[in-house]
Biopython code that builds the backbone (N, CA, C, O; Angstrom):
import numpy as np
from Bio.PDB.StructureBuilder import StructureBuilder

atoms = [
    (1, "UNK", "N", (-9.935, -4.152, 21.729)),
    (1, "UNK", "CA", (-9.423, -3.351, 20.638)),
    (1, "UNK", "C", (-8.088, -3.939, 20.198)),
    (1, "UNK", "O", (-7.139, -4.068, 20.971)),
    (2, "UNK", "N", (-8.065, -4.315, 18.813)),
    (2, "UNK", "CA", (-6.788, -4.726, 18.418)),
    (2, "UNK", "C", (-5.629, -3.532, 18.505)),
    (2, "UNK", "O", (-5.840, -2.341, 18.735)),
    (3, "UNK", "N", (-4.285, -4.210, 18.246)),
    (3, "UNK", "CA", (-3.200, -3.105, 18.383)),
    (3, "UNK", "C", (-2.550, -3.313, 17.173)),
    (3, "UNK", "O", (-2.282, -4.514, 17.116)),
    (4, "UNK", "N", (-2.074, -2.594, 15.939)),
    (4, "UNK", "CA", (-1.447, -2.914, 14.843)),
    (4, "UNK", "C", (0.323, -2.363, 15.213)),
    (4, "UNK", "O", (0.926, -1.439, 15.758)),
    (5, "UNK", "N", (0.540, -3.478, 14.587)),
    (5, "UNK", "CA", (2.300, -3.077, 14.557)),
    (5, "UNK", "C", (2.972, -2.460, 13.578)),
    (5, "UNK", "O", (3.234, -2.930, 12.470)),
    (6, "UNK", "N", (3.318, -1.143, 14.100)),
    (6, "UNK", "CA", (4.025, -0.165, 12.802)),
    (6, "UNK", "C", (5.101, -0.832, 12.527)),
    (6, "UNK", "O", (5.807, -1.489, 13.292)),
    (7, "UNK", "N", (5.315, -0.469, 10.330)),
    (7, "UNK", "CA", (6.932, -0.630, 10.323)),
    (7, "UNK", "C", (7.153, 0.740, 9.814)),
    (7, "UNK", "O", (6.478, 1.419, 9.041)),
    (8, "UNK", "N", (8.385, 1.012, 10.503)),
    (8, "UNK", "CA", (8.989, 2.468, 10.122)),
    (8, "UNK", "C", (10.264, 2.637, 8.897)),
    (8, "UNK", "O", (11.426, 2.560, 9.295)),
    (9, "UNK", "N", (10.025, 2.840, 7.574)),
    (9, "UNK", "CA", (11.216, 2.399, 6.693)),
    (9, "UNK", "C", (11.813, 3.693, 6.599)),
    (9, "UNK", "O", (12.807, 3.747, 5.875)),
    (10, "UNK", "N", (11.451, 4.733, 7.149)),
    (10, "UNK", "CA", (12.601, 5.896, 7.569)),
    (10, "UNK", "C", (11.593, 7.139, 6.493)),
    (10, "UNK", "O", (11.572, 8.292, 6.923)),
    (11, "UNK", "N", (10.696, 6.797, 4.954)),
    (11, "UNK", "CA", (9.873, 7.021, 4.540)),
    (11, "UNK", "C", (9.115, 7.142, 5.083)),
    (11, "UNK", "O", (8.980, 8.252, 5.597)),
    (12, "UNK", "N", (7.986, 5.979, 5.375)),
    (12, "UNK", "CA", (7.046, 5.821, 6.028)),
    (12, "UNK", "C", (7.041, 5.720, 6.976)),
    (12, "UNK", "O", (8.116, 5.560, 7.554)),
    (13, "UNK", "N", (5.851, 5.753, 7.682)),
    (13, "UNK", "CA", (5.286, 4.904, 8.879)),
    (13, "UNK", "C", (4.021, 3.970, 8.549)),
    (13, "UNK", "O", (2.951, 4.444, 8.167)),
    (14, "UNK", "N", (4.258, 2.532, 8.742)),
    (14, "UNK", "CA", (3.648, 1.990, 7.805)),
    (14, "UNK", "C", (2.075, 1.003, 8.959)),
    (14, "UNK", "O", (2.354, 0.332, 9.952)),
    (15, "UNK", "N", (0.949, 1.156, 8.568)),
    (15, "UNK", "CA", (0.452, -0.105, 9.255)),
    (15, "UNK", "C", (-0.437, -0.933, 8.341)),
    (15, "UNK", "O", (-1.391, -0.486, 7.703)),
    (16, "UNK", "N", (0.021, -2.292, 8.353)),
    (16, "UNK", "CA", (-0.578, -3.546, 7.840)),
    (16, "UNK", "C", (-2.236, -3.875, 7.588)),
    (16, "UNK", "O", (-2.967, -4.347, 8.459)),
    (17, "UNK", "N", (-2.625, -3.552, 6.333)),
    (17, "UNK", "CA", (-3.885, -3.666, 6.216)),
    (17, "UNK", "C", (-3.963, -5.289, 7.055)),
    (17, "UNK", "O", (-2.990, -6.041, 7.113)),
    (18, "UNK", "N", (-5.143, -5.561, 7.577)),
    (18, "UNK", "CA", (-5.587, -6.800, 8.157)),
    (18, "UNK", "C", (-6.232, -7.781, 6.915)),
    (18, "UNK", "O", (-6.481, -8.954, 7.194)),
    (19, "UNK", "N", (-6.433, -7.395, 5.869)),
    (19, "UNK", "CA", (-6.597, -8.276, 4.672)),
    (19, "UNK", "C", (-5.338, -8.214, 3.907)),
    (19, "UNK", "O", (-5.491, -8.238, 2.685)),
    (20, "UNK", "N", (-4.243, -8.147, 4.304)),
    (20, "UNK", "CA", (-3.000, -8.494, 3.232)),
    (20, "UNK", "C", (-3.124, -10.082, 3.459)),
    (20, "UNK", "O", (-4.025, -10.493, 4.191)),
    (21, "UNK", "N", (-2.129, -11.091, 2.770)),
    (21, "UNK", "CA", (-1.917, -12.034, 2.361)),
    (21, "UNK", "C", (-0.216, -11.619, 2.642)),
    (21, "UNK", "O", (0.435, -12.370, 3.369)),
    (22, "UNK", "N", (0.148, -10.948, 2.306)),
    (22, "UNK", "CA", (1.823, -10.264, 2.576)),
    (22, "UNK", "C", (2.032, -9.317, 3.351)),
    (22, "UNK", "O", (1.864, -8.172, 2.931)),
    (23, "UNK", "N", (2.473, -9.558, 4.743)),
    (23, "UNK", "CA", (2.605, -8.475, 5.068)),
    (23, "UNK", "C", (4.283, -7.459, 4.876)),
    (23, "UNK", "O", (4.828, -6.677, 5.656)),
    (24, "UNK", "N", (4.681, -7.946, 3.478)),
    (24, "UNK", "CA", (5.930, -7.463, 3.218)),
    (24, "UNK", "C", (5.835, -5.701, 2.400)),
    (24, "UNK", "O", (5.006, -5.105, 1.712)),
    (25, "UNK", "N", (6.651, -5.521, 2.741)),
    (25, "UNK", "CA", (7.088, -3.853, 2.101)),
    (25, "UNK", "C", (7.923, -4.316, 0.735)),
    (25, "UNK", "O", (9.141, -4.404, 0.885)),
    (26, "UNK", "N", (7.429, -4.594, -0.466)),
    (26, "UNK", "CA", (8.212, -5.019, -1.625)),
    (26, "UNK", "C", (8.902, -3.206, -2.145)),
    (26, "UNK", "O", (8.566, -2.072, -1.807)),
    (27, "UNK", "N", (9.819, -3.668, -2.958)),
    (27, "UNK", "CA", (10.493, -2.726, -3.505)),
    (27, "UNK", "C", (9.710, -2.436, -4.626)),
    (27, "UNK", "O", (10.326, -2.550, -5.686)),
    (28, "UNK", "N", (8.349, -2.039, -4.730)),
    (28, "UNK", "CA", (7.695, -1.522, -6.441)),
    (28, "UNK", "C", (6.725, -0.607, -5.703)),
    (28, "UNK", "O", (5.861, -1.366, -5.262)),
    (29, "UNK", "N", (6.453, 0.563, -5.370)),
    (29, "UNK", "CA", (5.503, 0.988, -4.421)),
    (29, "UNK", "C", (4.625, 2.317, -5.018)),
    (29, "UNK", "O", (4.971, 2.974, -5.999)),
    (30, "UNK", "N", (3.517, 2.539, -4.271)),
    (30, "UNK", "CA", (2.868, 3.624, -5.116)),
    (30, "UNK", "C", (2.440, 4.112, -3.338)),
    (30, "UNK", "O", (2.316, 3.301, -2.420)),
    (31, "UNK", "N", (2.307, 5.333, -3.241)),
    (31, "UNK", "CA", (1.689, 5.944, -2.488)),
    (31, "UNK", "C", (0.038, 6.612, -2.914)),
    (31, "UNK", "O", (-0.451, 6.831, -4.022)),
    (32, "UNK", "N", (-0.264, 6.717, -2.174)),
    (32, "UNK", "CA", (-2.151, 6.929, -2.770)),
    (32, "UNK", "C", (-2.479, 7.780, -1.598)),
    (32, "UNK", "O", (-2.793, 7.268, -0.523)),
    (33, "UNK", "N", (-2.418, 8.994, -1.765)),
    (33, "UNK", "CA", (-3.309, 10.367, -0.967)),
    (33, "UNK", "C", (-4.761, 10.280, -0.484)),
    (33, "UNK", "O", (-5.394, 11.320, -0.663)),
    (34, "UNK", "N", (-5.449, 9.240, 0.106)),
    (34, "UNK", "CA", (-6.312, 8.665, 0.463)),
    (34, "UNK", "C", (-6.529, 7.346, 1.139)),
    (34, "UNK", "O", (-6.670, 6.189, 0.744)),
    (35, "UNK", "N", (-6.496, 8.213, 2.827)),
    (35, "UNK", "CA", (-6.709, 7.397, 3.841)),
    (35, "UNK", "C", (-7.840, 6.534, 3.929)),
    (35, "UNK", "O", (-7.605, 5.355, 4.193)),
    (36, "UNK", "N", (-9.123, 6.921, 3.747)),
    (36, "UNK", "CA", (-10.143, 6.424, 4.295)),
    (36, "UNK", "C", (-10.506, 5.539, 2.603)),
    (36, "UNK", "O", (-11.280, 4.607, 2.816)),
    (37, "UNK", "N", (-10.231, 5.619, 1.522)),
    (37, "UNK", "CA", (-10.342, 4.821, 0.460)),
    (37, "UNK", "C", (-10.033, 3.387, 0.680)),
    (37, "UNK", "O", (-8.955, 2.898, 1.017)),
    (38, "UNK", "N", (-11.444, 2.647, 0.370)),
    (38, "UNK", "CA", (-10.883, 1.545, 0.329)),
    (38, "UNK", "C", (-10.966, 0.474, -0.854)),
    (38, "UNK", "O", (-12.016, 0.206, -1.437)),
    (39, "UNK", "N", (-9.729, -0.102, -1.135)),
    (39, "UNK", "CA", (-8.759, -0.768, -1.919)),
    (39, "UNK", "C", (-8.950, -1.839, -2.244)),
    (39, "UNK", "O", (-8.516, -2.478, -1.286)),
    (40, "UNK", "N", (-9.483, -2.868, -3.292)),
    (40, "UNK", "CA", (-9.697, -3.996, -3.096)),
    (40, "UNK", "C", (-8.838, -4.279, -4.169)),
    (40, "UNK", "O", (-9.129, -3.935, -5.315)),
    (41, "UNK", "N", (-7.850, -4.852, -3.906)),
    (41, "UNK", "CA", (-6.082, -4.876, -4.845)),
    (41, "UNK", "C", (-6.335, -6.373, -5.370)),
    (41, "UNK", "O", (-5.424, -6.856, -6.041)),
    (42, "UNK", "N", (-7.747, -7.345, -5.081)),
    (42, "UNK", "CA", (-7.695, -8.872, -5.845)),
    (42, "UNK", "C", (-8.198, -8.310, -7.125)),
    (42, "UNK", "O", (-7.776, -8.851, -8.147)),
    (43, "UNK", "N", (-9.162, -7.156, -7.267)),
    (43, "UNK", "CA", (-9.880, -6.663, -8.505)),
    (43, "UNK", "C", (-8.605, -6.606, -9.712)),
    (43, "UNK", "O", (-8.809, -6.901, -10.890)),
    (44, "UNK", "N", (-7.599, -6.277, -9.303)),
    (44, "UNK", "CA", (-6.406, -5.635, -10.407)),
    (44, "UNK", "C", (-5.696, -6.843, -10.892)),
    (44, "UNK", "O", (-4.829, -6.526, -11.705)),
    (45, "UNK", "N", (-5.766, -8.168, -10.666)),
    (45, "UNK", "CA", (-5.398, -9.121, -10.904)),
    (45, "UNK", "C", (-3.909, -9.733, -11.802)),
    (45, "UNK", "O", (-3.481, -10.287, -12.815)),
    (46, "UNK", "N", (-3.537, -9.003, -10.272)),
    (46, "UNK", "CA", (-1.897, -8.493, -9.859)),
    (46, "UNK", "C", (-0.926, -10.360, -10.290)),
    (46, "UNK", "O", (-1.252, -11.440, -9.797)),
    (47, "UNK", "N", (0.397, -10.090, -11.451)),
    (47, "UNK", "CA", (0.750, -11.458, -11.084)),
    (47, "UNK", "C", (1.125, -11.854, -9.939)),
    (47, "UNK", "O", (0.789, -12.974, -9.554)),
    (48, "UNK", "N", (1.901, -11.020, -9.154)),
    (48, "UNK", "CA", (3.034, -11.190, -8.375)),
    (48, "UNK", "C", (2.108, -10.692, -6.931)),
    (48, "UNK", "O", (0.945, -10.342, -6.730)),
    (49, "UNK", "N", (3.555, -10.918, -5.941)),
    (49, "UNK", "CA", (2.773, -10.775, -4.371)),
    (49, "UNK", "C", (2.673, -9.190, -3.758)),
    (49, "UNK", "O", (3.637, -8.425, -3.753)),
    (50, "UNK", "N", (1.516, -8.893, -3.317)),
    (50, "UNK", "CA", (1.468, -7.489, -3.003)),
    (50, "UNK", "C", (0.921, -7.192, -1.901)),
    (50, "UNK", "O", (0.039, -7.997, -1.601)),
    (51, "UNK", "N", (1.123, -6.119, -0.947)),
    (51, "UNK", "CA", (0.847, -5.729, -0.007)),
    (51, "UNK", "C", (0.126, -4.235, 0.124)),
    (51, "UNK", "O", (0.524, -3.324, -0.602)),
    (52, "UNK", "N", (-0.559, -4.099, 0.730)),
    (52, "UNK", "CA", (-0.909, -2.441, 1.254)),
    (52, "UNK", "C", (-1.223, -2.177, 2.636)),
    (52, "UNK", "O", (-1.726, -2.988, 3.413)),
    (53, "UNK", "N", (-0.856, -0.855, 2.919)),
    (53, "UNK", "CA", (-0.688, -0.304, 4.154)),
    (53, "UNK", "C", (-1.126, 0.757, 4.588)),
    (53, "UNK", "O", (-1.052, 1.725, 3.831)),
    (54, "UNK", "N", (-1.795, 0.964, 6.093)),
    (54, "UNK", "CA", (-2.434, 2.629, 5.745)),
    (54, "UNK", "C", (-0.449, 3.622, 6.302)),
    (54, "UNK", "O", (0.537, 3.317, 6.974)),
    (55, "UNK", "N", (-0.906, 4.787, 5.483)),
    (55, "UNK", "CA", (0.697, 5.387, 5.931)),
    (55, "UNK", "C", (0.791, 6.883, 6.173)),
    (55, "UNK", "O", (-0.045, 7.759, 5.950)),
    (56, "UNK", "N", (1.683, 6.941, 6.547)),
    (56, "UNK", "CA", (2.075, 8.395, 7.213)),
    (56, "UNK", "C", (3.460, 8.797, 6.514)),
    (56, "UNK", "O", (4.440, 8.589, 7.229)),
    (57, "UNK", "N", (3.707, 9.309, 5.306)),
    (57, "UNK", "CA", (4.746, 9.838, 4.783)),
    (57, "UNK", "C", (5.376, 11.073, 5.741)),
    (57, "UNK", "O", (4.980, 12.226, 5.910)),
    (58, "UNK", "N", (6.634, 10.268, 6.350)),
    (58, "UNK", "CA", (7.509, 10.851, 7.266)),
    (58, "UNK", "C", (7.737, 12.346, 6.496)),
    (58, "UNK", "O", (7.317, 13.287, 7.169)),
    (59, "UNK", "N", (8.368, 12.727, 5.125)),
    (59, "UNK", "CA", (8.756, 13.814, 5.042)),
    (59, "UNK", "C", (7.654, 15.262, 4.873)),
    (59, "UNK", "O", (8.041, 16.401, 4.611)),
    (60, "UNK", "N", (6.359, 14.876, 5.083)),
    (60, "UNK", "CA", (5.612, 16.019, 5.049)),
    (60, "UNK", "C", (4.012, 15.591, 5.929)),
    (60, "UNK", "O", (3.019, 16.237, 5.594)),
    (61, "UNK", "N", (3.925, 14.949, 6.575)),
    (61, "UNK", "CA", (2.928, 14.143, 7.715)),
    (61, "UNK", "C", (2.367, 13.605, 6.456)),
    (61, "UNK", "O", (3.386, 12.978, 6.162)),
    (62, "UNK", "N", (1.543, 13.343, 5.456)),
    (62, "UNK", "CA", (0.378, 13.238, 5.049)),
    (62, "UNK", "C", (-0.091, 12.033, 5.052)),
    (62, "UNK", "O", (0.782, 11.174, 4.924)),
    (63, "UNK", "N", (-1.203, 11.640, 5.157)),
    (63, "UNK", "CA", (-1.271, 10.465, 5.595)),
    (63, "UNK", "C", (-2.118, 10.064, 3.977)),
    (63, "UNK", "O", (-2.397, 10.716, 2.970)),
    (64, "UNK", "N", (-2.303, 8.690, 4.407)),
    (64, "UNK", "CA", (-2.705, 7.943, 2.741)),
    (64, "UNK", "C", (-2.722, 6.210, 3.082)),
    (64, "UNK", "O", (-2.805, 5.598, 4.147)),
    (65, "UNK", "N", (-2.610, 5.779, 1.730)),
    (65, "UNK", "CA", (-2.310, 4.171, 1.768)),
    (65, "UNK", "C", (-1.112, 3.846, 1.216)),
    (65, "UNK", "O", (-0.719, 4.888, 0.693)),
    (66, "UNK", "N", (-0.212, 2.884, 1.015)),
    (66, "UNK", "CA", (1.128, 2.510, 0.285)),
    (66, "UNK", "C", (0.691, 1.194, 0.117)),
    (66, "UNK", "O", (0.480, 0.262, 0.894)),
    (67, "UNK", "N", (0.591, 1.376, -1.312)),
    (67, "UNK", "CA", (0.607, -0.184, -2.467)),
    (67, "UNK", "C", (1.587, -0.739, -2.654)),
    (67, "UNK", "O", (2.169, -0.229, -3.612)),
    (68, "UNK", "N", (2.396, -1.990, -2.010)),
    (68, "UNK", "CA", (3.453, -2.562, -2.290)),
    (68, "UNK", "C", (3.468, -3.332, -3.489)),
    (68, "UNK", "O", (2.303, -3.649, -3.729)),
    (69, "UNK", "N", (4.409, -3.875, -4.533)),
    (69, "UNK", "CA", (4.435, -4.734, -5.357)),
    (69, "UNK", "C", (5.748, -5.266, -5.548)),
    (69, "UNK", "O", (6.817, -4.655, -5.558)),
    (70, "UNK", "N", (5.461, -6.842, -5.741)),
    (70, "UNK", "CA", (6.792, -7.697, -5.743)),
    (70, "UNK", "C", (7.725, -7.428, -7.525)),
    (70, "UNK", "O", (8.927, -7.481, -7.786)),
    (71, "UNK", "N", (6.337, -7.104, -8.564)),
    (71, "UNK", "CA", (6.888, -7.205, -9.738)),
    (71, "UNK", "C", (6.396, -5.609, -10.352)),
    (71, "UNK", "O", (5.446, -4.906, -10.006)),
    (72, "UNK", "N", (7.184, -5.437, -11.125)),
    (72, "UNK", "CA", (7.472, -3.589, -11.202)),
    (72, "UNK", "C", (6.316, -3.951, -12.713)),
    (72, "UNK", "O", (5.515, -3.108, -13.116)),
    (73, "UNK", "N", (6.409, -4.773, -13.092)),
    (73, "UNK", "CA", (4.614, -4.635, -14.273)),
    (73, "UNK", "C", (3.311, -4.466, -13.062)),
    (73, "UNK", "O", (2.503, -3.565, -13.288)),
    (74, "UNK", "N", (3.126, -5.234, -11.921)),
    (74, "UNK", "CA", (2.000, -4.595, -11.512)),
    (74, "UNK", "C", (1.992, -3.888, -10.669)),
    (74, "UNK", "O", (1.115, -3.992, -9.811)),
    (75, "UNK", "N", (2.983, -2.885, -10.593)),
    (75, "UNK", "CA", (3.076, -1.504, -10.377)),
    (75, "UNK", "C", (1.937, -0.576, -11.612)),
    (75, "UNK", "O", (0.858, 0.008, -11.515)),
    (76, "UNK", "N", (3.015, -0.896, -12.842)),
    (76, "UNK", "CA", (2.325, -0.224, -13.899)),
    (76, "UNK", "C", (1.079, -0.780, -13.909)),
    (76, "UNK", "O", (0.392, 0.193, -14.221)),
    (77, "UNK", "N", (0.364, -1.659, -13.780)),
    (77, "UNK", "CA", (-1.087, -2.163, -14.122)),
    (77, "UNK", "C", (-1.678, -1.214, -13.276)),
    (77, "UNK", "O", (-2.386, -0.315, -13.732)),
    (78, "UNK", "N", (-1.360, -1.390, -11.646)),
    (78, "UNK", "CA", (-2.258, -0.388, -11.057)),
    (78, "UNK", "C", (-2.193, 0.831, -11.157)),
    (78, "UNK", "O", (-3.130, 1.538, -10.785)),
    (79, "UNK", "N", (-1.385, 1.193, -11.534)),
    (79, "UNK", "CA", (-1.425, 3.171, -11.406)),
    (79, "UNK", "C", (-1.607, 3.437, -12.685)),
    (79, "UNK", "O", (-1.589, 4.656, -12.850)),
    (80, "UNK", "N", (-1.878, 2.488, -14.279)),
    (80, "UNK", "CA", (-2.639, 2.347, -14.785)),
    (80, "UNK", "C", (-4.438, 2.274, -14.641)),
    (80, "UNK", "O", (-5.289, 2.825, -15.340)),
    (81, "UNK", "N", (-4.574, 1.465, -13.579)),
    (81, "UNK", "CA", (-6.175, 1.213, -13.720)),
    (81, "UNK", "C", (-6.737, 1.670, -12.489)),
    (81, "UNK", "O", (-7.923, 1.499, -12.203)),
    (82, "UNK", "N", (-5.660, 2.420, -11.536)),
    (82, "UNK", "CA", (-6.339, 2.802, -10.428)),
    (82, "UNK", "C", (-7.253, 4.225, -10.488)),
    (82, "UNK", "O", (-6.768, 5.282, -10.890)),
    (83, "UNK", "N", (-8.201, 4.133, -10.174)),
    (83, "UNK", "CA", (-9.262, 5.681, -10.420)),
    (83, "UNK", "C", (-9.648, 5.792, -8.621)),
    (83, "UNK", "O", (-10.445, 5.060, -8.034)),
    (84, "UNK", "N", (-8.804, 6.953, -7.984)),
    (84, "UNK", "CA", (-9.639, 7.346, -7.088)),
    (84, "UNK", "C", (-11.375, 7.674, -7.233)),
    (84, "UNK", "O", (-11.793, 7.841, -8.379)),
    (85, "UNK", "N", (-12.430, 7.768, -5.996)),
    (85, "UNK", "CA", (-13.406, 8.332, -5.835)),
    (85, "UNK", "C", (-13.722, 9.157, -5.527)),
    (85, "UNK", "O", (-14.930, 9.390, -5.513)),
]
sb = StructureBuilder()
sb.init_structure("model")
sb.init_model(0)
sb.init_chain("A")
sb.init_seg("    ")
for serial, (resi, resn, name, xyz) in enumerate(atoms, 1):
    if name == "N":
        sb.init_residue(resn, " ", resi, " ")
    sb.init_atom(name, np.array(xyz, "f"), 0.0, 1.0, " ", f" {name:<3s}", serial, name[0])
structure = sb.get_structure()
């Protein structure tokens, strides 16, 4: 059984999808209320470098995913074109 390494940014509690390419926490972020959703972030054809994480928002437990983004346009692209299921 693998072991994932939390990062804790005092927000979150964060763990590293195993298909990132980045495993960085960029400053452009979206939280998404859906844990078990899964995300395929090459579809959105993001310029810049991005990360996602499954997470645990410290100030009220809830758990979810956190969409990182290096450039604050594909922020807007995805929470533009993102449609939960």
């Amino acid at each position: 059984m693998a072991t994932a390494q939390s990062i804790d940014t005092g927000e979150y509690k964060l763990f590293p999808s195993p298909r990132n390419v980045h495993r960085v926490v960029f400053e452009h972020q979206v939280f998404l209320p859906y844990p078990y959703m899964l995300i395929e972030m090459e579809s959105y054809y993001l310029k810049g470098r991005y990360s996602l994480f499954a997470a645990c928002r410290m100030a009220d437990g809830k758990m979810g995913q956190l969409a990182t983004f290096e450039q604050a346009d594909d922020e807007t692209k995805f929470k533009s074109k993102f449609v939960p299921d």
